[in-house]
LUMLUM-628686 format. One record per residue (C-alpha): x, y, z. Coordinates in steps of 0.25 Angstrom, whole numbers, padded with zeros to 4 digits, always signed. Layout:
BEGIN
XYZ;...
***
This chain:
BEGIN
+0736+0564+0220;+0743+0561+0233;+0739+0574+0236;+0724+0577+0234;+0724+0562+0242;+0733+0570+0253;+0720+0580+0253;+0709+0571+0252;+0714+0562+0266;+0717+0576+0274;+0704+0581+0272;+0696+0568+0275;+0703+0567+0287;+0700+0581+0290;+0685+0578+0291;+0686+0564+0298;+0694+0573+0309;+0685+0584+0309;+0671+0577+0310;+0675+0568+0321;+0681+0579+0330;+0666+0588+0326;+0659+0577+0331;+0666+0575+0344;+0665+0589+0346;+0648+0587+0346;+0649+0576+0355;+0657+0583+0365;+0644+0595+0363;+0634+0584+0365;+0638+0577+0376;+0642+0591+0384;+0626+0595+0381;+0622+0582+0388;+0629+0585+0398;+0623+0597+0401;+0609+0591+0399;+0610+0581+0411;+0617+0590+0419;+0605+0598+0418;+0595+0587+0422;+0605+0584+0434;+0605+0599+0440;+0589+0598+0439;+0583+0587+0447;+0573+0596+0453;+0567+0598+0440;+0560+0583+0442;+0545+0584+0445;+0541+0574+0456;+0527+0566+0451;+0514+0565+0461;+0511+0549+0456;+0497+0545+0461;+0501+0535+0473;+0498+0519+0472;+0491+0511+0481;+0497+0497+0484;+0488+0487+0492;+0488+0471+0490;+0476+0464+0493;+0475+0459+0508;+0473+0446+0513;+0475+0438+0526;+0468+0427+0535;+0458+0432+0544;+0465+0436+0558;+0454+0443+0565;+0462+0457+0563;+0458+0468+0554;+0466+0468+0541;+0477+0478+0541;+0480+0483+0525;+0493+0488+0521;+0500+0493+0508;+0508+0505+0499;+0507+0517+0491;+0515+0524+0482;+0517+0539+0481;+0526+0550+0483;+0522+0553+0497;+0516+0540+0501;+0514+0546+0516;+0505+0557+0510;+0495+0547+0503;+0483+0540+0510;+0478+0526+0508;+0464+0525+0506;+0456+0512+0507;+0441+0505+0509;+0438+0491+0513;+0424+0485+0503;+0418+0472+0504;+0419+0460+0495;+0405+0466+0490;+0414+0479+0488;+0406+0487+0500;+0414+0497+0509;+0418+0492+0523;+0428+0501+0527;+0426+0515+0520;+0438+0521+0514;+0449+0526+0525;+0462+0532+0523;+0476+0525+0526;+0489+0533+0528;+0502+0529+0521;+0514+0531+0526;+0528+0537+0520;+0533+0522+0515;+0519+0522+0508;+0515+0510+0516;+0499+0511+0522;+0493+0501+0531;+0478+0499+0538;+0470+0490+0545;+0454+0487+0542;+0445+0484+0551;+0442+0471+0543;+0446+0458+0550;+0436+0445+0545;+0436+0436+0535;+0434+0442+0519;+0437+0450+0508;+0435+0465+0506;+0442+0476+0496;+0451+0487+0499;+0450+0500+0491;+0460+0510+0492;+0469+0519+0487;+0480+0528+0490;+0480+0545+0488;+0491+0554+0488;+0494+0568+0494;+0492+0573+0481;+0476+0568+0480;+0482+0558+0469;+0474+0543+0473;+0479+0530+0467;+0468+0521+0461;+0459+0511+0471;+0464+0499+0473;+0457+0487+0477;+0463+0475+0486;+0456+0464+0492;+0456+0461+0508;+0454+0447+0512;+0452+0441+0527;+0452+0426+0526;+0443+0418+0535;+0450+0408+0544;+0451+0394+0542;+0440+0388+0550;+0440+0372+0552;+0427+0366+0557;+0426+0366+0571;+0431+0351+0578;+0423+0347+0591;+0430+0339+0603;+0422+0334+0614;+0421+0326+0626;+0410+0321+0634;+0408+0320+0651;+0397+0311+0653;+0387+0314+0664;+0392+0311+0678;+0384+0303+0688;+0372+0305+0690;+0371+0316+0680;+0367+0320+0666;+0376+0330+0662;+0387+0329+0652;+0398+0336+0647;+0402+0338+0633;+0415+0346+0630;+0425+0347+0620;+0432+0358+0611;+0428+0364+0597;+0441+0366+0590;+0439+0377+0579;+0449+0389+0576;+0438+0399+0581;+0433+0393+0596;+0427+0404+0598;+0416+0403+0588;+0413+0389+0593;+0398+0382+0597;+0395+0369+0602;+0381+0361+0605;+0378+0346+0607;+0365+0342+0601;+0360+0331+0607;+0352+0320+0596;+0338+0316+0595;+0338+0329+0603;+0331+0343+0602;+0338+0352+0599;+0337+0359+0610;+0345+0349+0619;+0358+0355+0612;+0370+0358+0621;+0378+0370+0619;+0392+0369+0622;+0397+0379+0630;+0412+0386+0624;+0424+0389+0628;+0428+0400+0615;+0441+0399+0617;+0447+0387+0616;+0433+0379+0609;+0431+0371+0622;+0416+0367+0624;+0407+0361+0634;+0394+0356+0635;+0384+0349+0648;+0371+0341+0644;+0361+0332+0650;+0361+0318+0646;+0348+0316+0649;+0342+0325+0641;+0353+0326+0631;+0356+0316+0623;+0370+0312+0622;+0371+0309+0608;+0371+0321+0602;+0381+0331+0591;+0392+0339+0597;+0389+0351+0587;+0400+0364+0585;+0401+0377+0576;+0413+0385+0575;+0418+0396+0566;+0422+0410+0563;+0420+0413+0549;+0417+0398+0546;+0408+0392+0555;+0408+0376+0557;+0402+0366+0563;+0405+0351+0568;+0399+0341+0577;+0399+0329+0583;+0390+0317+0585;+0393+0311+0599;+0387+0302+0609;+0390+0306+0620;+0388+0294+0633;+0375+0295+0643;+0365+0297+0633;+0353+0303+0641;+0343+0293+0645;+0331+0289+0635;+0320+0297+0635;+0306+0291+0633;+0299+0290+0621;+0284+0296+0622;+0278+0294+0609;+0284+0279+0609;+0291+0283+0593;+0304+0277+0598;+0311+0291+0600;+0314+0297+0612;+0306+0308+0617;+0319+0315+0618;+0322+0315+0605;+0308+0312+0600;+0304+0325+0592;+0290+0319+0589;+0285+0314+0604;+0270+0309+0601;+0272+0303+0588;+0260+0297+0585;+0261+0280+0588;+0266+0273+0578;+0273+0283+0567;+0287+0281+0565;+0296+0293+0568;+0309+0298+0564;+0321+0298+0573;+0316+0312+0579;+0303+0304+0583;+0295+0311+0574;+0284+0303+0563;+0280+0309+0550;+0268+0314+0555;+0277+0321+0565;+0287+0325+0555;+0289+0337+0545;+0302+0337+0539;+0300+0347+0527;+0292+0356+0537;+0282+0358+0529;+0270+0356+0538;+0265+0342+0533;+0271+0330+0540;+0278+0319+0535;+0268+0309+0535;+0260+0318+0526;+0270+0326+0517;+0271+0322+0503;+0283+0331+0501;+0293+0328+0511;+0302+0339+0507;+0294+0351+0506;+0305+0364+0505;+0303+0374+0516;+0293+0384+0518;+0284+0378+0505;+0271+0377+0507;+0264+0363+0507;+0251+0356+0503;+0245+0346+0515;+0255+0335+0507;+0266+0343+0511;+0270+0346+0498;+0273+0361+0492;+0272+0365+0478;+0287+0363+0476;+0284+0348+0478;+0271+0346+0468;+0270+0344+0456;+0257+0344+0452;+0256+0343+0438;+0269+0334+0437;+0277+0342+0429;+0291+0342+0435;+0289+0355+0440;+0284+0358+0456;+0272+0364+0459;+0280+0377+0464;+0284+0382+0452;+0275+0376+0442;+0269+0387+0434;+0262+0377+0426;+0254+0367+0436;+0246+0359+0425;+0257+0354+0417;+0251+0344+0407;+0257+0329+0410;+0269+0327+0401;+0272+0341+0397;+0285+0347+0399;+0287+0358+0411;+0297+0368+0410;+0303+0374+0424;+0290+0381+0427;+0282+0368+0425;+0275+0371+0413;+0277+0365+0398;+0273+0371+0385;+0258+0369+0386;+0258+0378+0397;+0266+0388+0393;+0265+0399+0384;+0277+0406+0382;+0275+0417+0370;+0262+0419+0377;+0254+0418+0365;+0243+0408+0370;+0249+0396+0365;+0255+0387+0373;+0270+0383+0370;+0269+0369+0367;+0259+0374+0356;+0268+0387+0351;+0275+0386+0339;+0277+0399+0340;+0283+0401+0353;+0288+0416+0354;+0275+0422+0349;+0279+0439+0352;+0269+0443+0361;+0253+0448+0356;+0255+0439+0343;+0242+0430+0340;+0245+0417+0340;+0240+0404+0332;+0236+0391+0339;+0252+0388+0337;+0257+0400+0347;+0262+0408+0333;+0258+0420+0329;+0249+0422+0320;+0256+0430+0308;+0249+0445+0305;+0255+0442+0293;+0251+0441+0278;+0261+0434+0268;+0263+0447+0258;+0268+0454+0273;+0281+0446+0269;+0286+0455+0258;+0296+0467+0258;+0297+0478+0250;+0282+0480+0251;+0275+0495+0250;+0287+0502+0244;+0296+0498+0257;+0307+0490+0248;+0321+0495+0254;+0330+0500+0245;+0341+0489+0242;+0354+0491+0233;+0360+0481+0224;+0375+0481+0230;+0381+0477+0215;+0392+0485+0213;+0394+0491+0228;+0405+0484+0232;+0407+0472+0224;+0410+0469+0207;+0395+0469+0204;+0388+0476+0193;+0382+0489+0200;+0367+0489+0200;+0361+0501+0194;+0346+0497+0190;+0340+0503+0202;+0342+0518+0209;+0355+0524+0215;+0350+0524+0229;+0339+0520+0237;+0326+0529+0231;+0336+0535+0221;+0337+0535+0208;+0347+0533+0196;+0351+0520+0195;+0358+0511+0204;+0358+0499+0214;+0346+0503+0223;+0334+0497+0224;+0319+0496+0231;+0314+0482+0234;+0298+0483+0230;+0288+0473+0234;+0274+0472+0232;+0262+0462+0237;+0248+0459+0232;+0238+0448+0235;+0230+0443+0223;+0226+0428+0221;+0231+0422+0234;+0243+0427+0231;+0255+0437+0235;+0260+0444+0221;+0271+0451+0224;+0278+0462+0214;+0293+0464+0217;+0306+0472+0212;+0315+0461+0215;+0323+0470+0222;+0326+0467+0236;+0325+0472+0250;+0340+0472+0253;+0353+0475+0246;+0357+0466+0236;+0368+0462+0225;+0365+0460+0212;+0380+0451+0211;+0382+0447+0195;+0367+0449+0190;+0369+0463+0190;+0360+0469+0192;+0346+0468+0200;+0335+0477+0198;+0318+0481+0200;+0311+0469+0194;+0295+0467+0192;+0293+0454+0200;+0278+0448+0202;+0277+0436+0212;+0266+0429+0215;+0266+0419+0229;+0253+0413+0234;+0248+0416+0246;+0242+0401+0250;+0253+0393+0244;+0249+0378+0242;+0257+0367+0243;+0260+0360+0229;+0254+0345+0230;+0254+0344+0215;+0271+0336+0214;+0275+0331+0201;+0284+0344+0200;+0299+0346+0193;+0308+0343+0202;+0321+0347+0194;+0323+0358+0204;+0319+0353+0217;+0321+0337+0216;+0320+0336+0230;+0304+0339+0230;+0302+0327+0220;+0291+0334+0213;+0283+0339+0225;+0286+0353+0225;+0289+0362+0214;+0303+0366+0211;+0307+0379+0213;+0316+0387+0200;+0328+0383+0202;+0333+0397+0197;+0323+0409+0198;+0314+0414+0206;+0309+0403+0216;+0303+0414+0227;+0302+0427+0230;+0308+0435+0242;+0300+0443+0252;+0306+0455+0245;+0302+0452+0232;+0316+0447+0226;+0317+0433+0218;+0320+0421+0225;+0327+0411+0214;+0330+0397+0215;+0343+0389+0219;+0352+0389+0206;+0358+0399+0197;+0360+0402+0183;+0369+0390+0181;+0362+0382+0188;+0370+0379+0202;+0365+0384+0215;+0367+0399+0219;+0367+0398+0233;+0377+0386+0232;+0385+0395+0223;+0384+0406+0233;+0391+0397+0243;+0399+0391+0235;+0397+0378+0234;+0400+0377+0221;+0409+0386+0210;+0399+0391+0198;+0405+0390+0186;+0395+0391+0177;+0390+0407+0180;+0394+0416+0189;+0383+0420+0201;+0383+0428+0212;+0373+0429+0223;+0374+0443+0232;+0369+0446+0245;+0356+0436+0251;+0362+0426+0239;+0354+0435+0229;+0358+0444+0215;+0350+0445+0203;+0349+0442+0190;+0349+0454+0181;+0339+0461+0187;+0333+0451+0195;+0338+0450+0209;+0335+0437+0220;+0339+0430+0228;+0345+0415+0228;+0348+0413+0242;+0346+0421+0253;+0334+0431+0254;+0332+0433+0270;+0340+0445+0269;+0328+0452+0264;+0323+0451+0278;+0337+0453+0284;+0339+0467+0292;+0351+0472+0290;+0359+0476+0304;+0365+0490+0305;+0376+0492+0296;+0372+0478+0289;+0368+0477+0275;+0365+0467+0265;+0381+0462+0264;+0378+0458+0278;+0366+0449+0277;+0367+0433+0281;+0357+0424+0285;+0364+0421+0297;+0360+0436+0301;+0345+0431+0301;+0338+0431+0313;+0339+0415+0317;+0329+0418+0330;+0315+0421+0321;+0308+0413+0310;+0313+0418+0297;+0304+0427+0289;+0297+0425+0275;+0309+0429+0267;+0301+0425+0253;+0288+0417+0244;+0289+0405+0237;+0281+0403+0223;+0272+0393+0231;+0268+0403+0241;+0275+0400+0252;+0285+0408+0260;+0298+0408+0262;+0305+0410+0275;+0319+0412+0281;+0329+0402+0286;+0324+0402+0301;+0311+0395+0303;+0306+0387+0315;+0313+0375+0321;+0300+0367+0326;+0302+0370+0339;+0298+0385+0340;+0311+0390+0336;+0319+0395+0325;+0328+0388+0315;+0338+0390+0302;+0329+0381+0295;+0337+0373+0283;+0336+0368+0269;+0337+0352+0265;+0347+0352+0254;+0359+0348+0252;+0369+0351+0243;+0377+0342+0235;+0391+0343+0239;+0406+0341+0232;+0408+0332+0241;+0396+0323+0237;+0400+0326+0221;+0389+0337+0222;+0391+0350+0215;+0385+0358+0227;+0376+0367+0218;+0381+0369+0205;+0370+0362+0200;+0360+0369+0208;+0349+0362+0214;+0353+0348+0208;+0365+0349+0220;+0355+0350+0231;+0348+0339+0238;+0335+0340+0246;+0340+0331+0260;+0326+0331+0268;+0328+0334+0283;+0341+0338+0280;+0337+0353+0284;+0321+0360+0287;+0315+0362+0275;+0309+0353+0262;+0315+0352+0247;+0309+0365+0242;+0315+0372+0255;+0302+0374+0263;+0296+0367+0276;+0282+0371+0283;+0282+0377+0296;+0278+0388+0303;+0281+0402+0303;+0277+0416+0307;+0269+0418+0296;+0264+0406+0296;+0262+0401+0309;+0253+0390+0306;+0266+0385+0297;+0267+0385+0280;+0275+0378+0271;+0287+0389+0268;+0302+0389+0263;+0313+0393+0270;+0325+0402+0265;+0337+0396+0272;+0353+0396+0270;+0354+0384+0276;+0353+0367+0273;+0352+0358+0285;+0361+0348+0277;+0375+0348+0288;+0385+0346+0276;+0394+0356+0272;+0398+0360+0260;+0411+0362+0254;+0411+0376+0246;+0420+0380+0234;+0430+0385+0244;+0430+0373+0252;+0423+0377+0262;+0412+0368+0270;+0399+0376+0271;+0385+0373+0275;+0374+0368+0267;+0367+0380+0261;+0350+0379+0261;+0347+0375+0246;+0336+0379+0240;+0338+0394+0249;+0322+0397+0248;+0315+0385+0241;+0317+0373+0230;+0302+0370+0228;+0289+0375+0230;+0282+0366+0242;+0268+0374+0237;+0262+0377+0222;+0271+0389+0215;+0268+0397+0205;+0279+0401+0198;+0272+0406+0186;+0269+0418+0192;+0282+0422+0197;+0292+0430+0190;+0298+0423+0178;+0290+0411+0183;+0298+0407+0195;+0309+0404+0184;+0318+0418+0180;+0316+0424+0167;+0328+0428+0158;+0331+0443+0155;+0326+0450+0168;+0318+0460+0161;+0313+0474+0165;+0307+0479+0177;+0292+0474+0173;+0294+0462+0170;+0294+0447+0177;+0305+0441+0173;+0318+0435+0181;+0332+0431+0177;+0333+0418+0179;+0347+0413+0180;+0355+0410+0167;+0370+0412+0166;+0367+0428+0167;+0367+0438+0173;+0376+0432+0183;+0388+0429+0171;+0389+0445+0169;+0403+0451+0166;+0405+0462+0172;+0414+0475+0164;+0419+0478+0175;+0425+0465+0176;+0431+0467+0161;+0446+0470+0162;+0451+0475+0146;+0463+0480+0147;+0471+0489+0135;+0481+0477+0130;+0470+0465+0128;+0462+0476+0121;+0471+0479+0112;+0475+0464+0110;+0460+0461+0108;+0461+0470+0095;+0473+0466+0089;+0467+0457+0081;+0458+0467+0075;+0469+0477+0073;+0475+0465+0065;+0463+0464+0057;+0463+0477+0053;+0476+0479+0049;+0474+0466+0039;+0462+0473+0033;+0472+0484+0030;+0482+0474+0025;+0473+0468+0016;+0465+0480+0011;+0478+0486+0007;+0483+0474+0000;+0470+0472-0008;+0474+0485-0014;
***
């Protein structure tokens, strides 16, 4: 044993031994080859290859205070032979105009470059240059700013000293020194008062040290007077003095007796009498505003230069003639009635016809009248226009529009109609048709129910052609009769018919259903939508424009302006919001009420010749006023007058573009003009939304019989050629859908145990009877 351990340790210690000594040996190898690696880059320098850079140009911008010498410019390069190189530079303007064309500068061996410009006043210029090389390689321009800043210059200080006249003579002597920096730029004058001015004494200069000197004659110069001097390089001053200086000449006589003397009289032969001015001068003698009419006579004092003036001495920029505020000058409008209103030009609306219709503004309801339209005696245009113009889908030309069930989302997948636009088969696709006829005063119209956009049927799967009769008087009259039910509409108080609650209360431009405000259960399906209340009763879902159908019935509850909504590129249906409307033109007819009148849009005019988001008059009651906020329908809504635009049935009269002499109509709006907020099921606060979304009652005489299923729904839906609607019960929105259905194996089989155990008692039982 001793011995087979006596092995084991030899040969252990053999391989400890021998590794170690195998790895010195190929550290040894190793560093002997690195050795003859940098040996080899030693013995090679001149293998290096020198690199030809592209020189730099290094040059500071330049400043310094003017010192009447030119500016001397100075700076650096960087290259491999700087001596070799050449600077080369140009001198522009503030206004970045050349004035000194491009020159060369040598360098020298340091790198070190200098020059002088011939640029020596006051300002600011830039310097443009760059630097080449031997080897054609130039460096980028560089632009540096030159400055040459203007002296200080104080405002010129005047000395003086007087030597009177000597005895028996007239002549004084006025001297004294003009201290200012610049001497040289130096003037002196006395200018004697009450004097013309052509008395004045020019002092005679010494340049060089601002020493002047000056002799007049007192007897004809008056010795109260202004020591007046202007100096200045490149900032010109001026001071004077006011002095009187002793021995005043002696008085001369006064001719025209005005109390001025005639050496400072300006006006000699005033007439006797007229009072005059300290330069002796009356108002018949006197035109201070030049303008050619004397004082005594101007009525306008100050007349600007160079106008022309009536014999009042007034010009058009001083007259007013028609008292408008605005002067005569740039009145365009002379005749302004008294009272009216003038804008900058000087004329109000009764003068002004801005569309250029032939109306005058103040007139206009209409006041942006396109060009060439004839025009009523209100300035609006009176419409080419016939009331069945106002339906789509007309003449064949219904688009083809798809029902989006089923593309992209849970919904049943609609296939009553064809499987592409023109096709056929089955599937989603469908034309919207439209047809109008006049017979006893009134528009029938036959429809599809399809309509003029893509739509979703949601849980009402699904929509499809329907043969749809409506009948809307052309000369609607206004319903005088009261006495009405009111159940649906309390706030009209039995004026006005009361609209269906559910069902069709209208008809859409392109020939689709308008239904009332509640839904199957009865609560309010726009509420719903917004969720401003949780239904718990049935299950409903409005798709895109707040519409779906009911079996084969497709409408709208909320929202039908998309039907005149143009998609933008790469927009479609999904897309659509109100908000996308255009806000700046008066809303279209987006549908027909029963009583005949239209429906419009949500942007109507504002009084003013403008346009507005007009707004309903309900309110809703809230949670936090212990109302339900629509679960109950139109109960939940009250009518608040003057809260928002329109009435109780959701209607006002005005004008529009198809009826410019105005008519009653109703008005399609998303909007209430209440201010409160709402709190929705998510906790939310959110505005008011416009209850009843198209109309509540009907302000003229409706007849409902005649529409389909009698304004009221049917029940069943019906084949193609029939007039029936569904009206809402709690189908076809409470649909279970099998794909919704999830069976698996295990609750199968527990779900027929018990009739496994059924059977096998039958057997039990059978065999013990025999």
């Amino acid at each position: 044993m001793d011995g087979k351990t006596t092995l084991l340790t030899g040969i252990l210690a053999f391989i400890l031994i021998g590794g170690g000594f195998l790895t010195l040996v190929v550290d040894n190898i190793e560093q002997e080859e690195n050795k003859d690696d940098d040996s080899d880059l030693a013995e090679n320098p001149e293998d290096i290859i020198p690199v030809d850079e592209i020189p730099q140009l290094f040059f500071a911008d330049f400043s310094k205070s003017w010192d009447d010498e030119n500016v001397t410019l100075s700076g650096f390069i960087t290259d491999e032979s700087p001596i070799t190189s050449t600077v080369t530079m140009e001198v522009l303007d503030s206004n970045l105009i050349t004035i000194i064309d491009p020159f060369n500068i040598s360098v020298l061996a340091d790198g070190s470059w200098s020059t002088e410009i011939a640029v020596s006043t006051p300002g600011e210029w830039f310097v443009k240059s760059s630097v080449v090389d031997s080897a054609g390689q130039t460096s980028n321009f560089t632009i540096t700013e030159m400055e040459i800043t203007a002296p200080q210059e104080n405002t010129v200080v005047i000395t003086f000293l007087w030597d009177e006249p000597e005895e028996n003579s007239s002549i004084g002597t006025l001297t004294g020194v003009l201290i200012h920096r610049f001497p040289e730029t130096c003037s002196v004058e006395y200018r004697p008062k009450y004097q013309s001015p052509t008395l004045d004494v020019t002092g005679v200069m010494d340049n060089s040290t601002g020493s002047y000197y000056m002799e007049f004659d007192t007897d004809t110069v008056n010795a109260n007077g202004t020591i007046f001097a202007t100096c200045g390089l490149f900032s010109v001053s001026s001071s004077m003095v006011e002095v009187i200086l002793p021995i005043p000449p002696e008085p001369a006589g006064d001719t025209d007796l005005d109390g001025i003397l005639d050496d400072e009289d300006q006006c000699d032969s005033t007439p006797s009498g007229e009072p005059v001015y300290d330069t002796g001068c009356s108002d018949s003698e006197t035109d201070d505003d030049l303008d050619g009419v004397m004082n005594s006579d101007d009525q306008c004092p100050n007349t600007p230069q160079g106008e022309t003036v009536d014999f009042t001495g007034c010009s058009l920029s001083q007259k007013d003639s028609d008292g408008d505020g605005i002067s005569d000058a740039v009145d365009t409008c002379p005749g302004t009635p008294v009272g009216e209103i003038a804008d900058s030009v000087g004329c109000s609306d009764s003068q002004k016809d801005t569309d250029g219709d032939g109306v005058t503004d103040d007139l206009d309801q209409c006041p942006n009248t396109p060009a060439g339209d004839v025009v009523n005696s209100n300035g609006c245009t009176v419409p080419d226009w016939e009331p069945e113009d106002s339906w789509q889908c007309q003449n064949g030309q219904g688009p083809w529009v798809k029902d989006l069930n089923g593309d992209g989302n849970s919904y049943q997948s609609n296939t009553n109609g064809v499987n592409s636009a023109g096709g056929g088969g089955s599937g989603p696709w469908f034309q919207c048709e439209v047809s109008v006829t006049i017979a006893n005063g009134e528009m029938v119209v036959d429809s599809n129910g399809i309509p003029n956009h893509d739509f979703l049927s949601t849980m009402g799967c699904c929509a499809n052609e329907v043969n749809l009769e409506w009948h809307i008087p052309l000369n609607p009259v206004n319903d005088t009769s009261g006495g009405h039910d009111t159940t649906n509409c309390p706030a009209s108080t039995g004026r006005w018919e009361c609209a269906p609650d559910r069902g069709a209360v209208a008809v859409s431009v392109n020939g689709v259903p308008i239904y009332g405000v509640e839904e199957g259960p009865g609560g309010d399906a726009i509420a719903l939508h917004f969720d401003y209340f949780v239904e718990d009763r049935q299950p409903i879902f409005l798709g895109h424009c707040a519409s779906h159908s009911a079996n084969v019935n497709f409408h709208y509850h909320y929202d039908s302006q998309c039907s005149v909504w143009t998609p933008g590129v790469g927009e479609t249906i999904a897309d659509y919001d109100w908000t996308d409307l255009d806000d700046t033109q008066h809303s279209p007819i987006i549908g027909w009420a029963f009583d005949g009148y239209p429906i419009y849009g949500m942007y109507g005019n504002d009084g003013s010749g403008g346009i507005k988001a007009i707004t309903s008059s309900y309110e809703v009651e809230r949670t936090q006023e212990n109302g339900d906020q629509g679960y109950n329908g139109i109960d939940d809504w009250n009518y608040v007058a003057g809260v928002g635009d329109l009435d109780e049935c959701n209607g006002r009269w005005g004008v529009t573009p198809e009826y410019p002499e105005g008519t009653y109509h109703y008005v399609s709006t998303p909007l209430s003009g209440s201010s409160k907020l709402v709190t929705n099921t998510d906790g939310n606060q959110v505005p008011m939304i416009g209850m009843p979304y198209f109309l509540l009652c009907y302000h003229g005489v409706a007849d409902l019989d005649a529409q389909p299923s009698n304004g009221q729904g049917g029940g069943g839906g019906g084949p193609r050629t029939t007039q029936t609607m569904v009206l809402y019960e709690h189908m076809p929105e409470l649909l279970e859908e099998t794909e919704n259905l999830d069976v698996n194996g295990q609750e199968l089989l527990w779900n027929s145990s018990f009739i496994w155990i059924g059977i096998v008692a039958l057997i039990l039982l059978r065999k013990r009877s025999k």
